[in-house]
N, C-alpha and C positions, 0 to 999 in steps of 0.2 A: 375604639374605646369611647369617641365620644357617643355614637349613635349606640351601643350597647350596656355602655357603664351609667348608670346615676351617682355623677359625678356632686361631691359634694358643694365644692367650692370651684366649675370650671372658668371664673375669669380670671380668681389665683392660680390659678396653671396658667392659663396663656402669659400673664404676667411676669410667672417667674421663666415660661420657656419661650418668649415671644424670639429673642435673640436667637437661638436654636433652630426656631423654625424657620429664621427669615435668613441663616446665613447663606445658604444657596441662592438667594435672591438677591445680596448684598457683594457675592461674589461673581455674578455675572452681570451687574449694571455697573461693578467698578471693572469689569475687562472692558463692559461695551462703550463705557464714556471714558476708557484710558482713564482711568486717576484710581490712582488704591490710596490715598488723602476721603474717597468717600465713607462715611460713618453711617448708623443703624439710623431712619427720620420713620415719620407716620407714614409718609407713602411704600417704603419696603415692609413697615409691619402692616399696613394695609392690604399689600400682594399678597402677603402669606398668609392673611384672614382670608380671603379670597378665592385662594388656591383650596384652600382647608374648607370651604363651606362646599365648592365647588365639587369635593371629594365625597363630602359627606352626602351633598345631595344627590351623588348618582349611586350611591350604596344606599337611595334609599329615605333618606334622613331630608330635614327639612334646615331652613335656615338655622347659624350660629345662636342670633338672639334669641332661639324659641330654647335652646339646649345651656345658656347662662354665659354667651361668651361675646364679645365687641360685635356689633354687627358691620362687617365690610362697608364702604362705602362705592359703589359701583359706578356712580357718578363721576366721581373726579379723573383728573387730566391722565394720561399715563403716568405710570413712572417714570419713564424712557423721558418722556414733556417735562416734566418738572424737575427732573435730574438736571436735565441738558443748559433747563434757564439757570438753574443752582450751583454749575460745575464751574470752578474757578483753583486755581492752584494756590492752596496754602503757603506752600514756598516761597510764592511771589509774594505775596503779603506782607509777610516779617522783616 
């Protein structure tokens, strides 16, 4: 859809389905850090930008940004890295 459709508005799509796309990413960094206390941040909707540019470009297609959508940032730490320093138990807290 994105590399074939002229999408009118595609960063209101990612916006309204950013959640959707990223919960398979959401649900295997809370098995791998053990804590299901983990919530949606930039870095899992970042993997899913990521994964999705990744897709498009081998079908073909060129970066997110040239097609109207966040452009991934490839630069930064892991998920996996930045979870890990982030992971603390809510339960403890309160």
């Amino acid at each position: 859809m994105l590399q074939i459709c002229s999408l009118c508005n595609p960063n209101q799509l990612w916006i309204n389905h950013q959640e959707i796309r990223s919960e398979d990413i959401l649900r295997q960094v809370r098995t791998q850090q053990r804590n299901l206390d983990l919530e949606f941040s930039t870095e899992i909707f970042n993997k899913a930008l990521i994964i999705t540019e990744d897709k498009v470009r081998s079908l073909g297609g060129s970066d997110l940004k040239s097609i109207g959508l966040p452009q991934p940032n490839r630069d930064s730490n892991s998920i996996e890295d930045v979870l890990r320093e982030r992971t603390y138990y809510i339960s403890e807290l309160r």
